[in-house]
MIDO-146843 format. One line per field, with one value per residue (C-alpha): residue number from 0; y, z, x. Coordinates in steps of 0.1 Angstrom, whole numbers, plus 5000, padded with zeros to 4 digits. Layout:
seq <- (NUM ...)
v <- (Y ...)
w <- (Z ...)
u <- (X ...)
// end
This chain:
seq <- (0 1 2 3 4 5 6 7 8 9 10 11 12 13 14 15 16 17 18 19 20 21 22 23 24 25 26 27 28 29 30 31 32 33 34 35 36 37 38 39 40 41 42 43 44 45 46 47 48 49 50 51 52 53 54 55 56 57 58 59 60 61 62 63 64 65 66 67 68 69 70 71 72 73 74 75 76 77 78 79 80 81 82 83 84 85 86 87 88 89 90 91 92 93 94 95 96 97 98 99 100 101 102 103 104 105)
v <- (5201 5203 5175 5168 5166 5141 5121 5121 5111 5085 5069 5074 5053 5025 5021 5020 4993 4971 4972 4962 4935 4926 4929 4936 4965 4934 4909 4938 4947 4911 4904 4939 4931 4963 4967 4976 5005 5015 5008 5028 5058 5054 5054 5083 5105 5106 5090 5090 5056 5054 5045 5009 5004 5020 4991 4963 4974 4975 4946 4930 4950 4931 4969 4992 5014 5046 5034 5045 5079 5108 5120 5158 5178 5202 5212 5239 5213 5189 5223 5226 5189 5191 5183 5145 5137 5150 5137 5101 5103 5113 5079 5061 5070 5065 5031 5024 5038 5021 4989 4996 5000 4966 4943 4963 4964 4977)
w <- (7824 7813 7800 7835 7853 7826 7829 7867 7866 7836 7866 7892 7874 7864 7901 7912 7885 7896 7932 7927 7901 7930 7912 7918 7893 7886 7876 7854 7837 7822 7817 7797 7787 7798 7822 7863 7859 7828 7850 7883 7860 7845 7878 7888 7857 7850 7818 7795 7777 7742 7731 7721 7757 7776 7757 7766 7803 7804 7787 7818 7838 7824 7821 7791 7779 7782 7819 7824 7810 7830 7824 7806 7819 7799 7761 7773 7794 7759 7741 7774 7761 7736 7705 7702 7738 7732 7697 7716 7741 7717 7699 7729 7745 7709 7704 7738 7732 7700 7720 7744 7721 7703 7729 7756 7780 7785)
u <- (4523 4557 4579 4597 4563 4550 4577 4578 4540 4551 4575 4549 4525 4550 4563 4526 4517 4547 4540 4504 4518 4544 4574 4609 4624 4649 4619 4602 4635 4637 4599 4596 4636 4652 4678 4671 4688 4664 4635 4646 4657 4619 4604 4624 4616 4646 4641 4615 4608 4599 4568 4576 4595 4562 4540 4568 4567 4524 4526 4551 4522 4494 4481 4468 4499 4478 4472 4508 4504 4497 4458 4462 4432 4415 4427 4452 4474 4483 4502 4522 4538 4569 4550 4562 4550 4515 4510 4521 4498 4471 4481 4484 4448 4433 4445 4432 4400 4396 4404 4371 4352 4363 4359 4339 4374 4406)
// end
């Protein structure tokens, strides 16, 4: 998976999340305070949030931040990832991990 793809299924996952939260991209933008034009351009892929705007919008979501991120399958797929985006999903899916196993959810 390259970075375009990740971001694209970044964007995929927050557009799915905030229809099944039934939100407007306007009533996201200023529960996760970002602009609507932040959150179409995420849901598009055409831009990649940082990490600290992906946990503001899950948290909007009432979701897990790693629920946004794309699943990477198999070892080989995470060195296809610029190095930043894979060492923040590794972060990402460890802090959710580490929040299972704290509290027996996610």
């Amino acid at each position: 998976m390259d970075e375009r793809a990740f971001n694209a299924g970044v964007g995929r996952r927050v557009r799915a999340a905030r229809l099944q939260a039934e939100l407007t991209q306007e009533l996201l933008a200023r529960k996760a305070g970002l602009t609507r034009g932040s959150i179409t351009n995420i849901e598009s892929g055409v831009q990649a949030p940082p990490l600290y705007r992906l946990v503001r919008i899950a948290a909007a979501l009432h979701v897990e931040p790693a629920e946004l991120l794309p699943q990477l399958e198999g070892a080989g797929h995470a060195s296809d990832l610029p190095d930043y985006l894979a060492d923040a999903v590794a972060s990402v899916a460890s802090a959710a991990e580490g929040m299972r196993g704290r509290d027996g959810q996610v």
